[in-house]
N, C-alpha and C positions, 0 to 999 in steps of 0.2 A: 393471489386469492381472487383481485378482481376477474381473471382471465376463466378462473370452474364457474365464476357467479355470471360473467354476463356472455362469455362466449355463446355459452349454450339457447341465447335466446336471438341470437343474430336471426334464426329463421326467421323469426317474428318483428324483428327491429330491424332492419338490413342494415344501419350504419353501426352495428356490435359487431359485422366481420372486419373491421379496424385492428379488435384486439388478440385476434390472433395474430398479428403482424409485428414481428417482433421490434422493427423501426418506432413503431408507432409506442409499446409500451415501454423502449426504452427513452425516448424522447420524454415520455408522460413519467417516468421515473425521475429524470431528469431534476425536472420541473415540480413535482414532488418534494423531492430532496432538498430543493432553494428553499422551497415555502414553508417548509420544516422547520430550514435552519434560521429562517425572518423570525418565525411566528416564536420558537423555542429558544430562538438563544439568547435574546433580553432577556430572558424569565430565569434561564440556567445561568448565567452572570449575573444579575444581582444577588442567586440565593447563593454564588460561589465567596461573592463581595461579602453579603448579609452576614458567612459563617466563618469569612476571614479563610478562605481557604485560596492563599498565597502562596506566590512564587518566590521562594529564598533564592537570590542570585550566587552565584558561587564567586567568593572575596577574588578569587586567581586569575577571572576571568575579564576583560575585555575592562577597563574602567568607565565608560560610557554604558552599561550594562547597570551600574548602579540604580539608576532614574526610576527601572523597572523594576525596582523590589514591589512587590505589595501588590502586582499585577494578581488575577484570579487566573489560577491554570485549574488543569482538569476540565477542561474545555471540549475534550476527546468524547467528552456526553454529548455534545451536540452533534458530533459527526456520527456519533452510533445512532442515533437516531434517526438522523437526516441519511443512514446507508439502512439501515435495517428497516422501516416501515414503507419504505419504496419498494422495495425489495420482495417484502413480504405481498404488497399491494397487486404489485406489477408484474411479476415473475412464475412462471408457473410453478406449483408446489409440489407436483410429480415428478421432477425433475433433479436430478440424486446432485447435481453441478448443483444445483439451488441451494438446496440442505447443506453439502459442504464449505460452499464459499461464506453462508453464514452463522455457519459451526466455526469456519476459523476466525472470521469479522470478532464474533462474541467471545471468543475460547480466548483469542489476543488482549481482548478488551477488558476483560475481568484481569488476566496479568497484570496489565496495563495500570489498571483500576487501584489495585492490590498492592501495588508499586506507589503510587503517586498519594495514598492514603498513607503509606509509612511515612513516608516521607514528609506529608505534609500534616494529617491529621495527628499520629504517632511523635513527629519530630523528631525521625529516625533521618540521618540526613542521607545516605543512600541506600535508603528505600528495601525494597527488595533483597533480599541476603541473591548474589549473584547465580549460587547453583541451583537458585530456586526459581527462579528466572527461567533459566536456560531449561530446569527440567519443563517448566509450562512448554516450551517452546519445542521440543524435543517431544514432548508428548501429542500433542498437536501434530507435528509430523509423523508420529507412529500410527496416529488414528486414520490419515489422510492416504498414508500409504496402504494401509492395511484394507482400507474399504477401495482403493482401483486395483489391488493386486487380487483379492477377494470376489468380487462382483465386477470383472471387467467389460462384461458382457451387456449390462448398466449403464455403460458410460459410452460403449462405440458399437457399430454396428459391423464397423470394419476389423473382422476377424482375424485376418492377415496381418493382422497389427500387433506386436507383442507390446505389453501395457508398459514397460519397461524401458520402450524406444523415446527417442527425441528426436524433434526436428533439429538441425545444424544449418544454422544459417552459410548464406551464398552459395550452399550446396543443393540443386535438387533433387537427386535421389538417393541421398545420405541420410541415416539413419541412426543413431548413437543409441544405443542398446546397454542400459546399465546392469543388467543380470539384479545378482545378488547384494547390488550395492545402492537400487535402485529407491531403497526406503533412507538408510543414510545423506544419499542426495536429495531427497524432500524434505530432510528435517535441514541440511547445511544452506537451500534454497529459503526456507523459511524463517530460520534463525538470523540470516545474514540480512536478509531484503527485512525485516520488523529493527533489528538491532541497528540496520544503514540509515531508516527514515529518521529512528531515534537520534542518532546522529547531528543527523544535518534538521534536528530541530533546532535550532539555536539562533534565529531570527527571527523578526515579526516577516511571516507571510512566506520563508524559506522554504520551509519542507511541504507545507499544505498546498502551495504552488505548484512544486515539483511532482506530488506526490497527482493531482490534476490532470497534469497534465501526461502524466503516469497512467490513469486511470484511461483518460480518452482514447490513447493509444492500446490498448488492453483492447477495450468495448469493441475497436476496430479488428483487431484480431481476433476473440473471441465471434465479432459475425460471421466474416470471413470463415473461419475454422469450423462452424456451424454451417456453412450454408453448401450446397451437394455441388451447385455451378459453379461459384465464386472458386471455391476450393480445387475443384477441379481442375479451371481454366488455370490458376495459379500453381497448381502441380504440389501444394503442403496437405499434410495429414486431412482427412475429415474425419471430425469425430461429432459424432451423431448428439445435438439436445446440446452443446458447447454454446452453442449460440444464444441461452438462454443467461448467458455469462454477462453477454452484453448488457442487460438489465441490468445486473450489478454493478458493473465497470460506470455505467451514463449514472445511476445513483451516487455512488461514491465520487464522480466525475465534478455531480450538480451539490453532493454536502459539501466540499472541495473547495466549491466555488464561494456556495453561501458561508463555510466557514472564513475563509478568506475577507469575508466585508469587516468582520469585528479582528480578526488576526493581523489585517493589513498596518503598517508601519501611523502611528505608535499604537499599538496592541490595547486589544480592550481585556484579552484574554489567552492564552495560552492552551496548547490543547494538550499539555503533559504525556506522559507514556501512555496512558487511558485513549489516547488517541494515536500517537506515532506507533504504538504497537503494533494497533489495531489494523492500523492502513498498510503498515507494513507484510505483518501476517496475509491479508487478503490480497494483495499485491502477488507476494511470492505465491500463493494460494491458487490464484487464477493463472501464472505462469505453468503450473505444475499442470492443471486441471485441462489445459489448452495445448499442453508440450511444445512451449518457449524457453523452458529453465533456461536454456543456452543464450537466446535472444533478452533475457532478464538484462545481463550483465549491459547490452549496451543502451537499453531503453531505462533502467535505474542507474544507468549511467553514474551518474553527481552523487545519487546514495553510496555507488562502488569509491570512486573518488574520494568523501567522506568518512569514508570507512579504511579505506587504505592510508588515508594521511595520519590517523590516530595510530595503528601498527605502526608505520613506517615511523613515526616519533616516537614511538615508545620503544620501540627495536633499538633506532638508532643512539638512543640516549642512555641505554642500559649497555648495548656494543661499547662506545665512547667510554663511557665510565668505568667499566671492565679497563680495556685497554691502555685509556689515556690517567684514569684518574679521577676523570672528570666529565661528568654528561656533558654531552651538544646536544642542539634541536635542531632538525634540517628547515624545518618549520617555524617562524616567528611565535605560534598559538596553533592547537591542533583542537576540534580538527577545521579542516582547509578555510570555511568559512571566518572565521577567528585569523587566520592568518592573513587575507586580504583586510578588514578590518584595523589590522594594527600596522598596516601597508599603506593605509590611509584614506581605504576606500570607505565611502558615508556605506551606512548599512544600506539604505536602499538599495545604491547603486550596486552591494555586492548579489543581492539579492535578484533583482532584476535582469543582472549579465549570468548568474547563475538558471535564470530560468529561459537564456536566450538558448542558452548551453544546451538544459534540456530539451527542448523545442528541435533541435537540430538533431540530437540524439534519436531522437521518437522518430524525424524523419529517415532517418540514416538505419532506423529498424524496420520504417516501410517499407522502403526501398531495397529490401533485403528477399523482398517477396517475388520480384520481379529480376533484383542481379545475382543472378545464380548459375 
């Protein structure tokens, strides 16, 4: 919004050609988003405390997990806020990447919402009936697909491009072309990357960390991907007004961050589905919108990890039992962060080697730009 209100007077101001510069309004998104989450989220924690609206810890889980009952989740308000008014602020609003990344931010968030109010306001204790979940999340992908396959011409300026391709990492001029199946694969990108963050929420500081530094690495592809040299010199897609993405990505980067001061180990608050959805959703959102789907898998890294460790236990235990009799768990506690925990690792510590993990991951997807 700020970019229609004060670009246009830069003739008259000179230092207003700043804001056409996308460095500049993602930095100031950024920075936005902290100040959001300072100013906003004492206010949304006591009125979470005020109405008792608590985290029920699950009896099966982790015994040191106890301490935490009574915590205020739903939390995930402060990070819509702290990504959505940045966003709005900082981002231009002609731009169809803008309107989507925060059609899925909110679409996820109201699931999210909708979930974590069963469960906690209802005293429903899982929430969400699950097919009704999945349809939120599935419909979300039908929308997203339906509007690049619809108006592709919107979205890139490079014609030569069918909307249906994918970059393939370490390959340069590889192209992965999902035809007819190209709407399926943004809803299974979307379902999975929202359901992975959910996941790996199960620490104080765990998922909002990961998800962080998830974001930053995004921002950086998405400029890249946007910009005509950058993109060039590096031999990946360009797709025209992508860069506008980056605004989003440095927003969610800096709520992330500010969410992080009250989530950090011992927790003042929790940021429930209302928020791992939400980030989740946007996350796959911006892969899709950028054509990384493929490069998802090793930059959500820990969410894939997190996600495979709960299948892989639940496969293997229903296998076993079949078979033998009697379940096993290849796993101490699923999923994976529960299983170092009962391993003997302090939560921090597991949290902290998990975000050394991701940090390594994100570089190992940069570097994917250039080893090809």
């Amino acid at each position: 919004m700020l970019y229609h209100l004060l670009y246009p007077l830069h003739e008259y101001i000179s230092w207003l050609n700043l804001v056409r510069y996308i460095t500049f309004r993602s930095a100031m998104a950024a920075l936005t988003a902290l100040l959001i989450s300072f100013i906003v989220g004492p206010r949304i924690i006591a009125y979470l405390r005020r109405k008792q609206v608590q985290e029920t810890i699950r009896t099966d889980g982790p015994q040191t997990h106890q301490v935490k009952a009574g915590t205020p989740t739903m939390g995930g308000l402060i990070i819509l806020c702290a990504v959505i008014v940045p966003t709005l602020l900082w981002a231009r609003l002609d731009n169809i990447n803008t309107g989507l990344i925060l059609l899925a931010t909110a679409w996820m968030g109201l699931v999210g919402f909708y979930d974590d109010y069963l469960k906690v306001m209802k005293k429903k204790k899982k929430g969400l009936v699950a097919r009704y979940k999945m349809a939120g999340q599935i419909g979300l992908g039908l929308v997203i697909g339906a509007v690049l396959l619809l108006w592709p011409e919107s979205l890139s300026t490079n014609f030569a491009l069918n909307m249906t391709g994918t970059t393939v990492p370490f390959f340069k001029n590889l192209l992965l072309y999902f035809s007819w199946l190209y709407i399926p694969m943004i809803i299974v990108v979307i379902t999975g990357t929202s359901n992975g963050v959910n996941l790996t929420d199960g620490l104080d500081g765990l998922a909002i960390g990961i998800s962080g530094i998830a974001a930053t690495a995004f921002a950086v592809m998405a400029y890249i991907t946007g910009h005509v040299l950058f993109s060039d010199y590096l031999n990946i897609i360009y797709l025209e007004g992508a860069g506008e993405l980056t605004v989003f990505c440095a927003a969610l980067a800096g709520a992330c961050l500010g969410f992080l001061w009250y989530n950090a180990h011992p927790a003042q608050v929790f940021m429930g589905d209302t928020g791992s959805l939400a980030i989740g959703g946007a996350l796959g959102t911006v892969a899709v919108l950028i054509k990384k789907e493929l490069l998802l898998v090793i930059i959500g890294g820990m969410f894939v990890a997190e996600s495979l460790s709960v299948l892989l236990q639940v496969g293997y235990f229903k296998y076993t039992r079949k078979r033998f009799g009697e379940g096993r768990r290849l796993f101490l506690m699923a999923p994976l962060h529960h299983h170092f925990e009962l391993k003997g690792w302090p939560e921090s510590q597991v949290v902290i080697r998990f975000w050394i993990i991701q940090i390594l991951l994100v570089l190992i997807s940069l570097t994917t730009f250039k080893i090809r």
